[in-house]
DOTIRO-66235 format. One record per residue: residue in one letter; x, y, z of N, C-alpha, C in turn. Coordinates in steps of 0.05 Angstrom, whole numbers, padded with zeros to 5 digits, always signed. Each point is the difference from the previous one (the first is absolute). Layout:
% DOTIRO-66235
AXYZXYZXYZ/...
***
This chain:
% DOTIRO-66235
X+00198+00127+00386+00028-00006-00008+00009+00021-00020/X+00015+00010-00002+00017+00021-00021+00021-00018-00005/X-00015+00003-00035+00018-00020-00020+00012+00015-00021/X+00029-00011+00000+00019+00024-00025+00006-00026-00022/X-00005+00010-00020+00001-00012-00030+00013+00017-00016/X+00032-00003+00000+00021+00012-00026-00004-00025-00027/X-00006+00018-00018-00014-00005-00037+00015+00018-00011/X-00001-00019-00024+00017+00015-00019-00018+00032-00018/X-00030-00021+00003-00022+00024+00001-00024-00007-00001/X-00015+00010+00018-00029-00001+00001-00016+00011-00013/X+00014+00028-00007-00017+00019-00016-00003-00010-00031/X+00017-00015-00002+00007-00004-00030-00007-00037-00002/X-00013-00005-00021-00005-00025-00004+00006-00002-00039/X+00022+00016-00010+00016-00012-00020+00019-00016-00002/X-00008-00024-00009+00019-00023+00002+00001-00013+00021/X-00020+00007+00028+00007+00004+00028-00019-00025+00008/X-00003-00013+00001-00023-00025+00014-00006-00004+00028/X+00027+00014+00010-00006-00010+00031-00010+00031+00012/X-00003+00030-00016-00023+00008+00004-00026+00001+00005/X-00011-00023-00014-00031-00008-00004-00004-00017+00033/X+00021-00016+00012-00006-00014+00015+00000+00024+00024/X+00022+00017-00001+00003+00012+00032-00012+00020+00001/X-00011+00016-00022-00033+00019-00004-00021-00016+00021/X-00009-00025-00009-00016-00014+00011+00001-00011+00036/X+00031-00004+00002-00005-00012+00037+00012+00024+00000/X+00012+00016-00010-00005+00031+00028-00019+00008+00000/X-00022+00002-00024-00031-00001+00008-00020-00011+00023/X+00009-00023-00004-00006-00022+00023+00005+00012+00020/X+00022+00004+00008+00011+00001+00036-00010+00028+00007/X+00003+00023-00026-00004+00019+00008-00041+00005+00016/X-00004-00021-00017-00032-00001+00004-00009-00013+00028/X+00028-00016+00009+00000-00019+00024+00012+00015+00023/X+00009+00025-00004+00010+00025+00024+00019+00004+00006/X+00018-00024-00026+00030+00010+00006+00008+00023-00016/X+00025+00003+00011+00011+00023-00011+00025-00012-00020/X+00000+00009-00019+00019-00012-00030+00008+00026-00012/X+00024-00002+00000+00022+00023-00019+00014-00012-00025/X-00010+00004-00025+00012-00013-00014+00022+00031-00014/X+00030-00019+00006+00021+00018-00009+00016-00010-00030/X-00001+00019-00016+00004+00002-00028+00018+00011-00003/X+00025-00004-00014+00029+00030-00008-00022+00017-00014/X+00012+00021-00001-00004+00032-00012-00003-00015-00028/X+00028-00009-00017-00009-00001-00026+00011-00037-00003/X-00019-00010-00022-00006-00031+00000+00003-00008-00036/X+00011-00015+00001+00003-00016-00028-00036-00002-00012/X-00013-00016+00020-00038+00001-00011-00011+00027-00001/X+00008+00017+00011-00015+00030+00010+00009+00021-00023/X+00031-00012-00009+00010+00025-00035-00015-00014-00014/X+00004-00017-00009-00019-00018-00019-00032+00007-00003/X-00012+00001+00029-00024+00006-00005-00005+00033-00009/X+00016+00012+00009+00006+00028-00002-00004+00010-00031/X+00009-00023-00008-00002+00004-00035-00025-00003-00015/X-00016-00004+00014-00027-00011-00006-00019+00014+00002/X+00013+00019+00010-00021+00036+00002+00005+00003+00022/X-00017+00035+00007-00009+00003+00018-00012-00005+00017/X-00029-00015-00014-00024-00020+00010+00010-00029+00016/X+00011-00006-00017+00019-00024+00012+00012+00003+00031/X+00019+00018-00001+00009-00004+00019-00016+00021+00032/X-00021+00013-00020-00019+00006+00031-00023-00019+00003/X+00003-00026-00010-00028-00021+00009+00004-00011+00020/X+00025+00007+00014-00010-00019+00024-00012+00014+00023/X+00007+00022-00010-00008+00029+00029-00037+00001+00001/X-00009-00005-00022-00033-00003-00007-00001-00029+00002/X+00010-00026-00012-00021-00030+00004+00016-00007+00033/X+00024+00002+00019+00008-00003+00019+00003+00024+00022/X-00027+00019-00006-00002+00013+00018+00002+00006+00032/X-00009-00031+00001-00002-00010+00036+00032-00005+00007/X+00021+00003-00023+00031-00012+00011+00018+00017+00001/X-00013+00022-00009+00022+00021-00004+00018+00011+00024/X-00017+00003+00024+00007+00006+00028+00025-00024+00004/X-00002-00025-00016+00017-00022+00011+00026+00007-00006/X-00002+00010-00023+00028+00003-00020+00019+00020+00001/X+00031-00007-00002+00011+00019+00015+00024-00008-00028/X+00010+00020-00004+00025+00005-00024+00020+00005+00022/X+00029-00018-00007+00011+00006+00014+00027+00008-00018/X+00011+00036+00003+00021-00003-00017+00025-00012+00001/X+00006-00002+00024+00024-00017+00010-00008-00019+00015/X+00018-00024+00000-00004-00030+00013+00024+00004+00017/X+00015+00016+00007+00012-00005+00011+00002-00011+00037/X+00012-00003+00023+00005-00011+00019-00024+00011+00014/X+00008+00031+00001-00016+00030+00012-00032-00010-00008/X-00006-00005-00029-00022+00007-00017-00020-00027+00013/X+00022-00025+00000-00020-00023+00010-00008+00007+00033/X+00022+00002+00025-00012-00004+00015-00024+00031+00012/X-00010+00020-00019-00020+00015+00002-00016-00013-00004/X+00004-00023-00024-00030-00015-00018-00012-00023+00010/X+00024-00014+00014-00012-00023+00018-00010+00009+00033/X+00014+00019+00007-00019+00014+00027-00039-00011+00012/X+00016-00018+00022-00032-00015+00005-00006-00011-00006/X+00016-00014-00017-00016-00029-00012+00006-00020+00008/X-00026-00018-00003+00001-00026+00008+00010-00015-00019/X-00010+00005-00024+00006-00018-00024+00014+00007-00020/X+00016+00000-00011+00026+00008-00018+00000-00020-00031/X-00007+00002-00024-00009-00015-00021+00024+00018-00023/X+00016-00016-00014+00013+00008-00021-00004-00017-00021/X-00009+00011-00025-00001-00020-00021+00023+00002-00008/X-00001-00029-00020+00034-00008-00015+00004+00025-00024/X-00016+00023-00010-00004+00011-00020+00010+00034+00012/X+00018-00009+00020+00017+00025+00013+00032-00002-00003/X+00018+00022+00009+00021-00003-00002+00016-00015+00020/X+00022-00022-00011+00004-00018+00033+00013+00025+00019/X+00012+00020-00006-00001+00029+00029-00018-00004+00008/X-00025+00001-00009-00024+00009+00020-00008-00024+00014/X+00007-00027-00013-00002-00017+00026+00023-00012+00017/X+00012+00007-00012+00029+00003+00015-00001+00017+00023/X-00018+00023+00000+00005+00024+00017-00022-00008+00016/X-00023-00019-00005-00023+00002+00017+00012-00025+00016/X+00017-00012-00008+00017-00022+00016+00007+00000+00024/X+00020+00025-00009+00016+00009+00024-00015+00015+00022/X-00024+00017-00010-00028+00012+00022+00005-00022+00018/X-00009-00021-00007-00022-00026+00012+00023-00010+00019/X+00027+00002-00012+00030-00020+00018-00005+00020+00025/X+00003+00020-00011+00013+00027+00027-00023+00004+00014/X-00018-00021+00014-00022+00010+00010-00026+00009-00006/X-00009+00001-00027-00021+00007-00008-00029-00036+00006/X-00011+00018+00019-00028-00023+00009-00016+00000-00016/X+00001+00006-00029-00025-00010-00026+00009-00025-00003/X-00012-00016+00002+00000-00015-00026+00009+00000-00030/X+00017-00006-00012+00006-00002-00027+00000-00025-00018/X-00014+00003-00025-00007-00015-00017+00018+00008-00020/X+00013-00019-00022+00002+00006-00032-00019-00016-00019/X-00023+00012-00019-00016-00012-00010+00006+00005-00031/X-00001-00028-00010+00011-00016-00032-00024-00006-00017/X+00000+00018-00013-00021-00006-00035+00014-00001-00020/X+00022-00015-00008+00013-00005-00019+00013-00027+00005/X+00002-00011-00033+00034-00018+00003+00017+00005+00000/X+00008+00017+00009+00035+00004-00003+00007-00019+00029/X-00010-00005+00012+00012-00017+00018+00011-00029-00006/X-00019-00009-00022+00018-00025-00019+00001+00010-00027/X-00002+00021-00011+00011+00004-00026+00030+00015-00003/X-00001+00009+00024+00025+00021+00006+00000+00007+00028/X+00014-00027+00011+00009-00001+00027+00027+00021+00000/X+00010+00007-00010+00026+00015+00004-00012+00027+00003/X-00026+00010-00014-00006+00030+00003-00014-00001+00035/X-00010-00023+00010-00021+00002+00022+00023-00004+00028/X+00020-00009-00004+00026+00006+00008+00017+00022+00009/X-00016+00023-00013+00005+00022+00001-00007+00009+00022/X-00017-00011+00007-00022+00008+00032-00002-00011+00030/X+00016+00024+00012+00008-00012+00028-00028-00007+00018/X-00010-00017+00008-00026-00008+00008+00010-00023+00034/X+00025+00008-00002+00003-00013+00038-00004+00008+00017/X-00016+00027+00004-00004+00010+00024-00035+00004-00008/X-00017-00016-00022-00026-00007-00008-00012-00014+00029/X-00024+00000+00000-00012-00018+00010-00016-00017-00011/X-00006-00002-00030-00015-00016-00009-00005+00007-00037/X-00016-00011-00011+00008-00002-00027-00031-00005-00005/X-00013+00020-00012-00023-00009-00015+00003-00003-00028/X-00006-00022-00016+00004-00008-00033-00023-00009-00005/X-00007+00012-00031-00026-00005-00008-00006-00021-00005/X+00010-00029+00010-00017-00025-00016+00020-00017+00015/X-00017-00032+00005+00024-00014+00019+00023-00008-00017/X-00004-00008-00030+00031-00002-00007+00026+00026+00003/X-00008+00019-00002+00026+00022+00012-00007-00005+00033/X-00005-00001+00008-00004-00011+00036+00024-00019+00001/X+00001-00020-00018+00016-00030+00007+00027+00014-00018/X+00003+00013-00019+00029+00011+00003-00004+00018+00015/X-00004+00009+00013+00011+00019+00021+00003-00028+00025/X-00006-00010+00006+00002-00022+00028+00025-00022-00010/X+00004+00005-00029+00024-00007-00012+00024+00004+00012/X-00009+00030+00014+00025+00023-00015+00003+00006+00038/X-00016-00021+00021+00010+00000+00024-00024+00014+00015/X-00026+00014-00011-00017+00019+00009-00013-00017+00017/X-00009-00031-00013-00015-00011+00033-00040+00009-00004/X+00004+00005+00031-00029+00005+00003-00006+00035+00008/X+00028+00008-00011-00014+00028-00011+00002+00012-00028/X-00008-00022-00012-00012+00017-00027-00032-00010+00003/X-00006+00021-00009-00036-00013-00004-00010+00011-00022/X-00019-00025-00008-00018+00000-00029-00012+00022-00001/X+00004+00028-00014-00025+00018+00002-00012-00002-00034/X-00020-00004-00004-00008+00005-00033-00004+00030+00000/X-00013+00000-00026-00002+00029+00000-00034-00014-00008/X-00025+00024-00003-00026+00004+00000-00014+00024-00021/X-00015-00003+00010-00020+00018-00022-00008+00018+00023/X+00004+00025-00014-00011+00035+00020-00034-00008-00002/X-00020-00012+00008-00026-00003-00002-00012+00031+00000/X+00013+00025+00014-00017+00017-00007+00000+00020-00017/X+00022-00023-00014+00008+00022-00032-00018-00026-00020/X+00016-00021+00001-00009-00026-00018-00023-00012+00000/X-00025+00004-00015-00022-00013+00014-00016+00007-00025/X-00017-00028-00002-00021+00003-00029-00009+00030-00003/X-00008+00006-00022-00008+00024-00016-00033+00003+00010/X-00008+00021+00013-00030+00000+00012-00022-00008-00024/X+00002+00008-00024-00008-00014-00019+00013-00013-00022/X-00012-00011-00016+00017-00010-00023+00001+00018-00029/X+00020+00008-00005+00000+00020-00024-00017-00013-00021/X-00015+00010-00022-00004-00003-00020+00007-00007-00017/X+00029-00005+00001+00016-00006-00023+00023-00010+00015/X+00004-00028-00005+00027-00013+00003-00001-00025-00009/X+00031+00005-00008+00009-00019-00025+00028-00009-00005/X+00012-00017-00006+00023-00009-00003+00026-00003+00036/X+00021-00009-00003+00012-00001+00024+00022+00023-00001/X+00008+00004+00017+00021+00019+00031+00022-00010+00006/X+00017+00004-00009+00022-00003+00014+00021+00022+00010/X-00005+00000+00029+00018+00029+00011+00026-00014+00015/X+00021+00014-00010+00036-00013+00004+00014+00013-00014/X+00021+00002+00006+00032-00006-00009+00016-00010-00018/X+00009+00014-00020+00014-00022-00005+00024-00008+00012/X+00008+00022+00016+00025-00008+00010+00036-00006-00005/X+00004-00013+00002+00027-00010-00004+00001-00028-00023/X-00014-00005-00007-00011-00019-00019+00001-00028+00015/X-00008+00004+00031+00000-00033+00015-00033-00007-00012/X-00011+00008-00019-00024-00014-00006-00009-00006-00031/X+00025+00018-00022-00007+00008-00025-00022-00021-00008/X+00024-00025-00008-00021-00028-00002-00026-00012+00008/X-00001+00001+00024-00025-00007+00008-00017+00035-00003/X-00001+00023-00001-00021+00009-00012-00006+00005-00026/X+00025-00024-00022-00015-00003-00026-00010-00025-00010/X+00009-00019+00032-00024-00024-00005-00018-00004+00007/X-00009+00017+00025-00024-00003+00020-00009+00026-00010/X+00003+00014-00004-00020+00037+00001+00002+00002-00032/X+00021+00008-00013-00014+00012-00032+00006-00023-00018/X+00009-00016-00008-00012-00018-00016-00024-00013+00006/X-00007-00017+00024-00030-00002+00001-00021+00004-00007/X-00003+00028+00016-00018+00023-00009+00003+00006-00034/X+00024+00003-00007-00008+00008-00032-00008-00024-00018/X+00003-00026+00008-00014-00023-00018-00018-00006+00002/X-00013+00011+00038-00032+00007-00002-00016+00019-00004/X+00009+00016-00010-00003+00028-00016-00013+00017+00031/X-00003-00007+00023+00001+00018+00015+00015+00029+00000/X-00013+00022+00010+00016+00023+00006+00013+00001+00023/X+00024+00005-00004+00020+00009+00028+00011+00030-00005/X-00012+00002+00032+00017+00040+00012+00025-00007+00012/X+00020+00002+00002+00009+00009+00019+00018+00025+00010/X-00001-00002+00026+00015+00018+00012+00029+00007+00021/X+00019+00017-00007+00023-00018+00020+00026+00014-00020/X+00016+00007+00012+00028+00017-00002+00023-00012-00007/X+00019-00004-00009+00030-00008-00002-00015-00023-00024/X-00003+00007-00026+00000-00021-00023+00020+00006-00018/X+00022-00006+00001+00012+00006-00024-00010-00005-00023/X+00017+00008-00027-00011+00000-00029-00002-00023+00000/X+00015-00028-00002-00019-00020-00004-00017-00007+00006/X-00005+00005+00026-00025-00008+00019-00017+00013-00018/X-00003+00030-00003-00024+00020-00020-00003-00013-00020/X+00012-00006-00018+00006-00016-00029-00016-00031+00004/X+00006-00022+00021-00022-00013+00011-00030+00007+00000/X+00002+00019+00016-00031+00007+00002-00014+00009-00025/X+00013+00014-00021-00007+00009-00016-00011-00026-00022/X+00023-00022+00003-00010-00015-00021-00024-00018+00009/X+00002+00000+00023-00023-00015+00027-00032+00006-00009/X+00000+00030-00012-00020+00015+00003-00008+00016+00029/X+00011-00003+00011+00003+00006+00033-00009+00036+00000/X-00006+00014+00013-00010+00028+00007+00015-00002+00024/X+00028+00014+00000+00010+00012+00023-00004+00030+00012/X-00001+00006+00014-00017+00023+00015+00028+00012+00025/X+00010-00010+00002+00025+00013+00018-00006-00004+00031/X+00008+00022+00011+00001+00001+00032-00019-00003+00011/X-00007-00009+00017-00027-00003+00014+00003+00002+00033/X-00014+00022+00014-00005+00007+00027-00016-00033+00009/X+00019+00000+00024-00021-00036+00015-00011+00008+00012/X-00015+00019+00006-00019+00014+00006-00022+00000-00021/X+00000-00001-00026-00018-00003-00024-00006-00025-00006/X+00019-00023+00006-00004-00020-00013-00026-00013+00002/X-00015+00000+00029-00031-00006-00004-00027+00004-00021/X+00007+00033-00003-00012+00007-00022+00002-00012-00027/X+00030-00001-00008+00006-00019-00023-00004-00027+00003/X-00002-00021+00022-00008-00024+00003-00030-00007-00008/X-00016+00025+00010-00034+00001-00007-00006+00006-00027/X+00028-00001-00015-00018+00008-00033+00013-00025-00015/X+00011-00017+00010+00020-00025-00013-00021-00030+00004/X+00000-00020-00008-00016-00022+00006+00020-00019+00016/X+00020-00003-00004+00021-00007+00024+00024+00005-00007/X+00034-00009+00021+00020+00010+00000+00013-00020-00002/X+00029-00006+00005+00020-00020-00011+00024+00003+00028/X+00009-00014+00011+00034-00011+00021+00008-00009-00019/X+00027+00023+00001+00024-00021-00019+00018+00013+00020/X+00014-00019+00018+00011+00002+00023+00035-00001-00014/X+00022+00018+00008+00015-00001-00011+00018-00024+00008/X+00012-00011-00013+00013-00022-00005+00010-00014+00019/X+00017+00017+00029+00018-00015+00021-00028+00011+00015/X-00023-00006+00003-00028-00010+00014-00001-00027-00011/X+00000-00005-00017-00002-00030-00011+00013-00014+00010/X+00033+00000-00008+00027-00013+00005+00009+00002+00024/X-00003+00022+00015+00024+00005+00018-00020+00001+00027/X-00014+00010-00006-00022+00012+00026-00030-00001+00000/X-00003-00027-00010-00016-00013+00004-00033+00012+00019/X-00017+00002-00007-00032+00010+00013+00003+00017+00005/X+00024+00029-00004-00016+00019+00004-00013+00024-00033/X-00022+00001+00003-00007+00021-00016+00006+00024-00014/X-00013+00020-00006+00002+00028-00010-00014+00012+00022/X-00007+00019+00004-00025+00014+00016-00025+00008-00012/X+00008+00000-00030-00018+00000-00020-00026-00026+00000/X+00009-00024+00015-00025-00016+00009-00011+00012+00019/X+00011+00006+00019-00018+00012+00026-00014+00014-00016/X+00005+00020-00009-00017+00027-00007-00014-00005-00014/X+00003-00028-00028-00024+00000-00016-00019-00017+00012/X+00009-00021+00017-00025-00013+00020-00021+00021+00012/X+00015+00027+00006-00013+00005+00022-00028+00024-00018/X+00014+00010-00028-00015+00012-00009-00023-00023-00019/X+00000-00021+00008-00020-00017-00012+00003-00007-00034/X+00021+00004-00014+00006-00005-00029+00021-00028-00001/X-00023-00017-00016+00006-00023-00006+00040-00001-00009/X+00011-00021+00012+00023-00009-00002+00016-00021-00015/X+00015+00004-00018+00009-00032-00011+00037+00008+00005/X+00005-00025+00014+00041+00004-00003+00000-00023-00022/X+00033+00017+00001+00024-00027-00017+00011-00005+00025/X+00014-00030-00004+00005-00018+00016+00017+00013+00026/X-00017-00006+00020+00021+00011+00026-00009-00027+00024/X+00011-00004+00014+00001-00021+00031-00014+00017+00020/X-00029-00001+00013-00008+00014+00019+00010-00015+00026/X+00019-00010+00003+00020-00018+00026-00014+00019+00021/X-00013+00011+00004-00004+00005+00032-00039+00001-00003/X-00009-00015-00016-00029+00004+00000+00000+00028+00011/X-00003+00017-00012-00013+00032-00001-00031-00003-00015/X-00002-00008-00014-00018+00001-00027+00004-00030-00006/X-00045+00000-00010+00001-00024-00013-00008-00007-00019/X+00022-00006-00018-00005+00002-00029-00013-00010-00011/X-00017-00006-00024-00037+00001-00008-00018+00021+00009/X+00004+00002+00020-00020+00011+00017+00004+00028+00008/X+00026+00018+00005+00007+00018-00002-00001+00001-00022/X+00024-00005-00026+00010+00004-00013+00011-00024-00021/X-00001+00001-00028+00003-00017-00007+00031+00004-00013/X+00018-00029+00001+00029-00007-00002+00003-00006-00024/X+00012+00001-00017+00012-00007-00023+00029-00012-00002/X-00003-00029-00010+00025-00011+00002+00025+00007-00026/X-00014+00005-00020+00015+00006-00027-00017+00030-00007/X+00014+00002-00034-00018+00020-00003-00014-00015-00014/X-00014-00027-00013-00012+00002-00012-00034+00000+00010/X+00012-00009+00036-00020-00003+00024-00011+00025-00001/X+00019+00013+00002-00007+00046+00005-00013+00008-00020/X+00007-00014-00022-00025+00015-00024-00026-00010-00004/X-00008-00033+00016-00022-00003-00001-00015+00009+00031/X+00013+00008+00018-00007+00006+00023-00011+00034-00003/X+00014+00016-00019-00010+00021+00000-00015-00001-00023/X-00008-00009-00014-00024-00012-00026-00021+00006+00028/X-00002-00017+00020-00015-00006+00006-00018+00017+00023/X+00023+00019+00002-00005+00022+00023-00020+00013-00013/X+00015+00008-00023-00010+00021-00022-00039-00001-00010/X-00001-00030+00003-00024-00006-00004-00018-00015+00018/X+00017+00001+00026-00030-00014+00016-00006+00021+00028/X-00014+00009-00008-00006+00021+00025-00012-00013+00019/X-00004-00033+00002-00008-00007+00023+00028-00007+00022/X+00013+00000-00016+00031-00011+00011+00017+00027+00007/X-00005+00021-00009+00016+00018+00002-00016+00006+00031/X-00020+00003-00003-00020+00003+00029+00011-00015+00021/X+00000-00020-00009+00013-00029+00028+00020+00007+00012/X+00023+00001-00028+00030+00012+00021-00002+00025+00011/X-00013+00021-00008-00001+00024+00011-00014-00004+00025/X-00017-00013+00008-00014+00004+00016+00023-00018+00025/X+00008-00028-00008+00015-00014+00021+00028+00010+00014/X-00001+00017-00031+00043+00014+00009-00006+00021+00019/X-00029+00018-00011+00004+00022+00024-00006-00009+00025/X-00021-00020+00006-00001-00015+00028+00026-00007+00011/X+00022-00015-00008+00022-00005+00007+00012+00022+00007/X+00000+00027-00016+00025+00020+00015-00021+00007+00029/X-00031+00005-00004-00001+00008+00019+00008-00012+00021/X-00006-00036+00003+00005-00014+00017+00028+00002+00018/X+00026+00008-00016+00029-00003+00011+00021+00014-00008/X-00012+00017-00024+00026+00012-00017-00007+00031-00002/X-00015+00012+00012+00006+00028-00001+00019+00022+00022/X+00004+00021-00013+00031+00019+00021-00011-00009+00030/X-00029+00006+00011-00013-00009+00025+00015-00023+00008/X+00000-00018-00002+00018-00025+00001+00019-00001+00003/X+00018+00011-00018+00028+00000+00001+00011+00016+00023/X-00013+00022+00003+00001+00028+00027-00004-00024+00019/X-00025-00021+00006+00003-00007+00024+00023-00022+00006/X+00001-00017-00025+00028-00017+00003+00029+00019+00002/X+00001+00024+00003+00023+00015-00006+00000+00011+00029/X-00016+00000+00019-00002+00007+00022+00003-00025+00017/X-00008-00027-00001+00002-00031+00003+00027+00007+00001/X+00012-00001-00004+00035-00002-00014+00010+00021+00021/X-00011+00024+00000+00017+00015+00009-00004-00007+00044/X-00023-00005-00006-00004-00006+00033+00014-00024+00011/X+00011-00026-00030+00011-00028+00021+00027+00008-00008/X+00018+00019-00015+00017+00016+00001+00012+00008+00030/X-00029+00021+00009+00007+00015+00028+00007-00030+00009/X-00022-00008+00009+00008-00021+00017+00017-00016+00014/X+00011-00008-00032+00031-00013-00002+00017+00013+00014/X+00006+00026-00002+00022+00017-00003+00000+00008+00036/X-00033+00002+00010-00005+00004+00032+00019-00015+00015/X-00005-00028-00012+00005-00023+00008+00031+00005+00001/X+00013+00004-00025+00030-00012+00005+00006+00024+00019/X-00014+00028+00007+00020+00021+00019-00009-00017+00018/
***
């Protein structure tokens, strides 16, 4: 199957999340004999940003995503001309929501006027109930289907008239990037937290669940992660916190193997609005085997089972004895590590998602056989 994936960027995973996932199933498929083009604009809001971060920065993906480079295609114009060269032969047609509505506006009109791919628009954000008027923006009637990361954005989209073509896709852990440390360092100590601050949909909860905790249990906290404004810095500072800046998700394993465990503080409309789904930052720390504790989130679609993966915290005053306890029982830190990574292997790695992403695309054909 020759599969086309327009991203806002692959090469670039600043600020970028849904990088880490589609590194991983174009890995997958590519490993499974398909053929995958992942198409990127020339120049990208994540890709200046990272740009700033050195030289080194922005040539790591050409060295840790060596096997993808052949995938990746810069495209300087999106225009009418520019798409139908890019979609040429394909079966499968994938636009994330983290593009311009032209470009799916334009891959629209391919698909109306005769184009026999398949077309998807695929959603890793709220703006679909946080800001229905921006997702509005996006002509998606000549779609064939709707992949969203978690079933509550599934049920507003079936809201919104989609039916039984939107489908649940989660996102997973890259297993052949994410995966326990061949030995155990010598030295590791205190917790990890790699994120965002973002737009401040979390300020609060990461000064009740992540640095106050930790600083009343005199634990050490690193972390790592871009867009903090001065208060946020000024937080950390009084936190005692060690911030460290940008971090390649390509590294984060290494940094997971020198930490004793890590922290989910899921931003806010995951709680409220959009209910069970995650960060990707669980996949990945399940999969690299470093003990887990969240602040309060709804796993509504049993993904993970909490104790046993990972331990839940209902307050913070739950989170500060929960990570007391990380800190000091290495028979427990063992347990979850050992049960969380069984679980991704069981159902949650890119492998998985590549084969449910191909599931989809085959009862797709089908349908579509059917109605010519």
């Amino acid at each position: 199957m020759r599969i086309i994936y327009f991203t806002h960027s692959v090469t670039s995973c600043w600020n970028n999340g849904n990088a880490h996932f589609l590194r991983g199933v174009a890995r997958a498929l590519r490993q499974g004999g398909h053929e995958v083009c992942l198409c990127e604009p020339a120049v990208s809001w994540s890709r200046e940003n990272l740009r700033r971060e050195g030289p080194a920065a922005e040539a790591a993906f050409g060295t840790q995503f060596a096997d993808l480079l052949p995938a990746v295609r810069r495209m300087p114009a999106q225009d009418e001309q520019s798409l139908v060269a890019a979609v040429a032969g394909a079966d499968l047609v994938i636009a994330h929501e983290w593009n311009e509505p032209a470009l799916v506006a334009g891959l629209g009109r391919l698909r109306r006027c005769g184009g026999r791919f398949l077309l998807l628009f695929h959603d890793t954000h709220h703006r679909m109930v946080s800001d229905p008027a921006a997702m509005a923006r996006f002509d998606l009637s000549a779609y064939d289907g709707v992949l969203a990361f978690g079933e509550s954005l599934s049920a507003a989209y079936r809201r919104h008239g989609w039916g039984g073509q939107v489908f649940t896709w989660h996102e997973a852990a890259d297993t052949t990037l994410f995966r326990p440390p061949p030995s155990i360092p010598p030295r590791r100590d205190g917790a990890v937290w790699i994120g965002n601050w973002g737009d401040g949909e979390r300020g609060e909860e990461l000064h009740d669940y992540l640095l106050a905790p930790l600083a009343r249990a005199g634990i050490p906290l690193t972390i790592h992660g871009v867009r903090y404004p001065q208060q946020a810095m000024a937080a950390l500072r009084r936190s005692g916190a060690e911030h460290r800046g940008w971090l390649a998700n390509a590294a984060v394993p290494e940094v997971f193997a020198h930490h004793l465990f890590t922290v989910h503080v899921p931003r806010r409309f995951y709680v409220t609005h959009l209910p069970g789904i995650p960060t990707i930052r669980v996949f990945e720390a399940l999969a690299c085997g470093i003990p887990l504790v969240c602040a309060p989130w709804e796993d509504s679609e049993r993904l993970f089972t909490p104790g046993q993966d990972y331990l839940q915290a209902r307050d913070p005053a739950e989170m500060a004895r929960l990570m007391r306890a990380l800190y000091h029982d290495a028979g427990l830190r063992a347990a979850l590590a050992a049960h969380g990574l069984a679980t991704i292997h069981a159902r949650h790695s890119c492998a998985h998602r590549a084969e449910a992403l191909l599931a989809i695309a085959a009862r797709l054909r089908g349908a579509t056989e059917e109605a010519a």
